[in-house]
C-alpha positions, -999 to +999 in steps of 0.1 A: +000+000+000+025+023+008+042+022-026+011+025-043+009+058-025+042+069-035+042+056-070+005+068-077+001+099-060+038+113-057+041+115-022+070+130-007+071+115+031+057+093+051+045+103+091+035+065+105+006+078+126+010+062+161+033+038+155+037+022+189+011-003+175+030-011+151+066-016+171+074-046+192+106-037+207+114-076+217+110-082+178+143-074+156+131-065+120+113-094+115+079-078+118+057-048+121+075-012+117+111-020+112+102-047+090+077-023+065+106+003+068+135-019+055+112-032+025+106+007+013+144+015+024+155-014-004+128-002-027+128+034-026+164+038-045+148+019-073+121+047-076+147+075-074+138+082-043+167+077-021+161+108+007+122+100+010+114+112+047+101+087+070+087+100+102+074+083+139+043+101+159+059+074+184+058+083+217+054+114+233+086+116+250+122+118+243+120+078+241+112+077+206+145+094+189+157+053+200+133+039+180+140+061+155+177+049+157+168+011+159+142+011+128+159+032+107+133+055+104+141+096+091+124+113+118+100+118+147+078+142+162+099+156+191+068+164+209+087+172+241+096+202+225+059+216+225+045+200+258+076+210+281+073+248+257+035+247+271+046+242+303+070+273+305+046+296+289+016+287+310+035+290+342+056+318+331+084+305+338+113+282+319+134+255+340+166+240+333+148+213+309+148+238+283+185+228+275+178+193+266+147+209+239+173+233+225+199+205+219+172+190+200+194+168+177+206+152+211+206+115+206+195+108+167+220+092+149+237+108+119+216+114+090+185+114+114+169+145+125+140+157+147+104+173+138+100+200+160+069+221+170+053+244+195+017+240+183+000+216+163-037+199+152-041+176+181-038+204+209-052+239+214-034+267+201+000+279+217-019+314+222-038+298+249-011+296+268+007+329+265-028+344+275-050+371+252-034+377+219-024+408+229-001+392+254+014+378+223+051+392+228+054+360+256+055+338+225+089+355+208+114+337+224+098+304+220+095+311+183+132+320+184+140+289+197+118+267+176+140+284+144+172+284+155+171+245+167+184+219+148+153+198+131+127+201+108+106+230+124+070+231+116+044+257+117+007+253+124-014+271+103-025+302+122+003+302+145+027+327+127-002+352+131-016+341+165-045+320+159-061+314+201-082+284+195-093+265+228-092+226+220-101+196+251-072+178+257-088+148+259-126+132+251-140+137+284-141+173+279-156+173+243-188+199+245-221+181+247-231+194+212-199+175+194-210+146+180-191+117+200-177+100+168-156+133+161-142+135+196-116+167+199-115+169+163-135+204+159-137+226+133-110+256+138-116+278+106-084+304+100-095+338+109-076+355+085-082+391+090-062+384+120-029+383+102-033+418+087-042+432+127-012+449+148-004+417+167-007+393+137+012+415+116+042+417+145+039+380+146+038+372+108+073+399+105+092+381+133+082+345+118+091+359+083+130+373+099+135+342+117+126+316+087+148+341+063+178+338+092+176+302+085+170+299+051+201+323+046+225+305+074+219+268+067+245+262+098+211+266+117+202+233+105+234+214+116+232+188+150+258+213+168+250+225+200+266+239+227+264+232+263+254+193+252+243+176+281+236+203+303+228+192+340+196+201+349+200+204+387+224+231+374+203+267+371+233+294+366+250+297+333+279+283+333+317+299+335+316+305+299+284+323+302+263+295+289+230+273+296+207+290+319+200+314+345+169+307+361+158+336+381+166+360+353+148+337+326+180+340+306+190+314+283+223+316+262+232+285+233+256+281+206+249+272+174+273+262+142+278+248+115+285+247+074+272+278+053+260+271+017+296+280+002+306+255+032+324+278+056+319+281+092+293+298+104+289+303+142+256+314+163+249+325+198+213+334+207+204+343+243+167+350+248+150+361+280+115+348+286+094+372+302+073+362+334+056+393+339+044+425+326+057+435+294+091+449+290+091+484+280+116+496+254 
């Protein structure tokens, strides 16, 4: 089935949707998803299709990037990176954890990288949790960080303009008047007039900077990180001014890597996450 999807309709990647049904971890490759994977890894160079993505929704901590190693899959949805990133904005407050989200590529093994987001279908929209839109500014630095990891960053639609659409996070909590069969899965039209107001047009210009950064400094897309393995008991930046400091909300991380005409490019982006009021200019 699978290569009748990519041979008929041109596909160009695969995201195995929940795939821990699919994964016995006491099986080696004889069955289920690192079995189907090998099959389209021998096939897919025959098609001219050597680099086709294939990506886990696994499991929904940093477990998966393992799996992703063992079965020899592309990818995974690294969806640490947008629960923990809920957590900091709804409590106003980041911990030492954000070190091991920024080293994102942490763990995959070469030639494997991880999807990252901050908002996406199955959960309400990051706006939620930074407040009113017009508390929107508590979102920059996350947005920062999303673009300047390592990965293959992806955007909800509505976020880059600052869709707030409330969602249940889980069945229990579905409104009487949604037909059970449907669940969470509610209609959440784009407002578009939204991206042309003051606080979507702030967010769509900062989304817009950031993607060009990246597009322009492909170093941003490299594994390299710096501090690697921070320890997380530790909450002061470290002697070379790195990692983070807690009770400012500061946050300092190096970045590097190859530019297009392959010379070294190196980053450093410290970001402070605001816990209170807006910061006047």
């Amino acid at each position: 089935m699978c290569r009748y999807w990519i041979s008929e309709f041109a596909i160009d990647g695969i995201r195995f949707d929940e795939s821990t049904g699919f994964y016995d971890p006491d099986r080696h490759g004889d069955r289920g998803l690192p079995k189907l994977i090998a099959r389209l890894r021998r096939w897919l160079p025959s098609v001219g299709r050597p680099n086709f993505p294939l990506i886990l929704e696994h499991e929904w901590n940093y477990s998966s990037i393992d799996v992703v190693n063992r079965v020899d899959a592309s990818s995974c949805w690294l969806d640490p990176f947008r629960g923990e990133t809920r957590s900091f904005l709804t409590n106003r407050h980041v911990r030492p954890s954000i070190m091991q989200l920024l080293d994102s590529a942490r763990d995959f093994a070469p030639g494997r990288t991880p999807v990252t987001y901050i908002e996406n279908h199955d959960h309400e929209s990051f706006m939620i949790n930074a407040g009113n839109r017009d508390e929107w500014w508590r979102t920059q630095p996350h947005a920062i960080a999303l673009l300047t990891c390592s990965g293959a960053p992806m955007i909800h639609n509505g976020q880059e303009y600052g869709e707030r659409y409330p969602m249940p996070e889980d069945d229990s909590h579905s409104p009487p008047s949604i037909d059970p069969a449907v669940k969470r899965v509610v209609p959440r039209p784009l407002l578009w007039p939204q991206k042309d107001d003051p606080i979507g047009g702030s967010l769509l210009d900062l989304y817009r900077r950031i993607i060009r950064l990246r597009t322009n400094h492909p170093g941003l897309t490299s594994p390299n990180f710096h501090p690697r393995g921070w320890d997380e008991s530790r909450n002061q930046l470290d002697q070379d001014g790195f990692g983070i400091d807690e009770a400012r909300q500061l946050v300092v991380y190096h970045r590097w890597g190859n530019a297009a005409d392959a010379r070294l490019e190196k980053f450093y982006i410290a970001s402070i996450f605001p816990n209170g009021r807006k910061l006047s200019k």
